[in-house]
N, C-alpha and C positions, 0 to 999 in steps of 0.2 A: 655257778650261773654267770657269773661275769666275763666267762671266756667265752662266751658267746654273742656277746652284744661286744662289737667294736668301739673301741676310743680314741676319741682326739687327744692327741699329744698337747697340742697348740691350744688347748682350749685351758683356761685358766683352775676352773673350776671342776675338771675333769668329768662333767656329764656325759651319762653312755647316749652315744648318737645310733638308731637304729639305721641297718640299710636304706639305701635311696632317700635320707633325708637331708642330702646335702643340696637340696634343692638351688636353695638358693648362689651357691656356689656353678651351678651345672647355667642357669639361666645367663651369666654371663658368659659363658663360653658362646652361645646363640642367642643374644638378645632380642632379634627378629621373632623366635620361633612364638613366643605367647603371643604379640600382632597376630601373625599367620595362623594361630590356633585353629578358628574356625576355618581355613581355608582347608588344612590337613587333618585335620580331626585331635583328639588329643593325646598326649601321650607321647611318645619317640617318634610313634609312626608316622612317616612321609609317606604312606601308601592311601589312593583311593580304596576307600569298601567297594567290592566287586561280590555280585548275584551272577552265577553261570548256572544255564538253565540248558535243557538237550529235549526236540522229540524225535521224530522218526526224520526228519527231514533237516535240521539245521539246531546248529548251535547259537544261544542269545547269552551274553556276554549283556550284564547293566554297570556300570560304574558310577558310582556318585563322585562328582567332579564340579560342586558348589563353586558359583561365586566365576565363571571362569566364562570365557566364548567361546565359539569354537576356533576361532583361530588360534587362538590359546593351546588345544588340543593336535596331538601325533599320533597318529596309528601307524605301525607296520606289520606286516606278519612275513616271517621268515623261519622256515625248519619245522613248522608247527607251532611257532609261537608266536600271540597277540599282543605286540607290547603295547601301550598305553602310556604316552609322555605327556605333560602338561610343563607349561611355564608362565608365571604368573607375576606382573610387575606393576605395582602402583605409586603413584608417584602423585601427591598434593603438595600445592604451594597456594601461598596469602602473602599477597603483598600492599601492606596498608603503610599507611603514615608512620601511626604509633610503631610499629614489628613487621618483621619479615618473617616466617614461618613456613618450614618446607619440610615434608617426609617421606622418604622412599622407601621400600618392602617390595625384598623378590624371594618367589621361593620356586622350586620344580619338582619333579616325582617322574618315575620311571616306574611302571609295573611289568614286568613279563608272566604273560597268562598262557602254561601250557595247553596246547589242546588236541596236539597227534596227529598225525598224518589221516585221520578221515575227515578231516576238514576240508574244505575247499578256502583257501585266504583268497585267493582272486576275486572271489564271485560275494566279496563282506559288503555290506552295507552298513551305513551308521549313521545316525542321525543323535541328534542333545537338542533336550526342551530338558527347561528348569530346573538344572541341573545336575540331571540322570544323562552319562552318553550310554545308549543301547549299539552294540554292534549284532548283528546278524551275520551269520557264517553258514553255508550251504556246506551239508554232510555231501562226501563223494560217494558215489556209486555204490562202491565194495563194503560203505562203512551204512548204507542203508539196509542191506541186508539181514536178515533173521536165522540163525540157527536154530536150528530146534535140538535138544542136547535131550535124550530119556535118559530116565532115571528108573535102574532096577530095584 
């Protein structure tokens, strides 16, 4: 059983460390990233959660993107794809008698959201309230259409 739980060499005491427990170790390589928790959700992931929704006429694309403006916010669409960039920088300072006190935190995210060639990207719309940005994307033409497929 022991060749399956890895060990630290280094460790004096030689206790078996399970995967991903070297947390604390992992935290200083990014010590911004538990700041920015909430901003990115938790976990590794630098991606907004994204809702993509389709009916006969348009595609809706929700992204939860907390905490941000929209100037803050990037759209492009190029090949069929909806990227979705943010960049996010805060910056507080206290300047009193007793101390000076100053903290900055930046983080960004890049998502690309396939969505194929029946899309129209020209014709997006987008708007962000409290924290959801919804993009709206007009199906083209060809991609409105219905097959009807029988079945013997």
């Amino acid at each position: 059983m022991k060749s399956l739980i890895p060990w630290r060499n280094k460790r004096d005491d030689a206790a078996p460390v399970l995967w991903g427990d070297d947390w604390f170790d992992r935290m200083w390589e990014n010590p911004f990233k538990s700041a920015l928790s909430p901003f990115f959700g938790s976990g590794s992931s630098r991606l907004p959660t994204v809702d993509i929704s389709e009916d006969k006429n348009e595609v809706t694309v929700n992204a939860e993107v907390p905490g941000m403006s929209e100037k803050d916010i990037e759209l492009t669409w190029h090949n069929g794809v909806l990227r979705i960039r943010g960049e996010k920088r805060n910056e507080r300072e206290e300047k009193k008698k007793e101390h000076y006190y100053r903290e900055c935190s930046y983080g960004s995210f890049s998502r690309d959201i396939p969505l194929g060639d029946g899309v129209d990207g020209n014709g997006a719309k987008a708007k962000y309230r409290n924290g959801v940005l919804t993009v709206k994307l007009p199906k083209t033409a060809s991609a409105r259409k219905t097959i009807e497929v029988k079945v013997n």
